[in-house]
N, C-alpha and C positions, 0 to 999 in steps of 0.2 A: 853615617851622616846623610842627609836626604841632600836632592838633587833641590829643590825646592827652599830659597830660603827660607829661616822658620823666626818667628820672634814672638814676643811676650805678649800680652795684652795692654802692660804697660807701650811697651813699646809702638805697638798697633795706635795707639790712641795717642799718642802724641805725632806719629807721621797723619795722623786723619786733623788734627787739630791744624800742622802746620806746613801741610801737604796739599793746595790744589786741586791735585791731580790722583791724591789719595782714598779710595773708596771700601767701604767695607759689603763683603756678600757674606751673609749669614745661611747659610746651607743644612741649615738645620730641617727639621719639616716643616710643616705646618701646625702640626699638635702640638709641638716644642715650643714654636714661638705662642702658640695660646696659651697654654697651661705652665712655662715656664719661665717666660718672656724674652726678653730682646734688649739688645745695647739700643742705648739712647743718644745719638749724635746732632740733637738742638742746640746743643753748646757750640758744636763745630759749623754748624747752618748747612749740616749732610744730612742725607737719609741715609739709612741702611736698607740695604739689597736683598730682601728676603726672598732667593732662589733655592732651590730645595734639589740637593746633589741625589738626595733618595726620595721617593715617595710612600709617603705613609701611607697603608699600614702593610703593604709586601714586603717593602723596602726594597723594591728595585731601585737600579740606578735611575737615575732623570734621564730620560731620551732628548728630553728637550732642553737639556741643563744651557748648552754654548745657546744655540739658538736666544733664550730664555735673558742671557748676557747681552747679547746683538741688540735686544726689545728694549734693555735698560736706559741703552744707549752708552753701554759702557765700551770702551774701542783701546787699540791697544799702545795711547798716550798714557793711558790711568795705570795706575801703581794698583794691582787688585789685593787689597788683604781678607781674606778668607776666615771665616770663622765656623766652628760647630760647636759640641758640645766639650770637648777633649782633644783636638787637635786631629784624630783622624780621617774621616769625614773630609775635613777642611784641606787634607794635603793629596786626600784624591779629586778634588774638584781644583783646585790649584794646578794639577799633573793637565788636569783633561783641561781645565785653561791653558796654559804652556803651550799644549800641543795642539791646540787652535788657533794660534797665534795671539795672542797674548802676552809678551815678552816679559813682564813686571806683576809679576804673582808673587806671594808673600801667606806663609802657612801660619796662622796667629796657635802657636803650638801647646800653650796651655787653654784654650776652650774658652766659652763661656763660662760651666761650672769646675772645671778639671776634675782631674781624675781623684778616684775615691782614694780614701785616708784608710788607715788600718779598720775602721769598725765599719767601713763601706760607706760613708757621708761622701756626696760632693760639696762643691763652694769652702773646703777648708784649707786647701792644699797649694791652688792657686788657682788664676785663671780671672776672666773679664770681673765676677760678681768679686771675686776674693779681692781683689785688689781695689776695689770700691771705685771701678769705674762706674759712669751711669748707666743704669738700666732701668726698664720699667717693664710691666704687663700689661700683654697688648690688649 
């Protein structure tokens, strides 16, 4: 069990709908959200937070990840629900949120596309695209 609560993408998406205070950071890269794309929150009258937990194409960590949160102007009234592609990603930038203080971090634990299905597909299994939440290409 993670220290981190973890929820759906369903579930993500309806605390962003009827949530305030609820904000999504997509921590995917930068190449991810070009060539894969991004959750769409115009229905909610949110943006999404496209902070990037690694940098492409080393993939080190973001040195500037919290800082990078501070500039959003996200602070730690906001419910932060996290996203990547799979849920991993998303529950170490949730941790490294927590422990910057950020008290309401939330690991959206199926992804954008989730994890691959037997013949190695994503978007079949679950996750933000599976579940026909909105999304688009940036």
């Amino acid at each position: 069990m993670s220290d981190i609560p973890e929820v759906t993408s369903a579930e993500a998406w309806r605390a962003l709908n009827e949530d305030p205070q609820a904000m999504l950071i997509d921590v995917r890269t930068d190449a991810e959200w070009t060539f894969v794309g991004m959750p769409d929150l115009s229905a909610a009258g949110k943006p999404v937070f496209p902070i990037a937990w690694q940098l492409y194409p080393s993939m080190a960590v973001n040195p500037g990840f919290v800082e990078e949160l501070h500039r959003a102007g996200l602070g730690p009234e906001h419910r932060l629900y996290f996203l990547c592609r799979s849920g991993a990603r998303s529950l170490a930038a949730a941790r490294a949120a927590r422990a910057a203080g950020y008290p309401h971090v939330y690991n959206i634990a199926d992804g954008f596309e989730g994890p691959t299905d037997p013949e190695g597909h994503r978007r079949t299994v679950c996750g933000w695209i599976k579940e026909g939440l909105p999304w688009r290409q940036r």
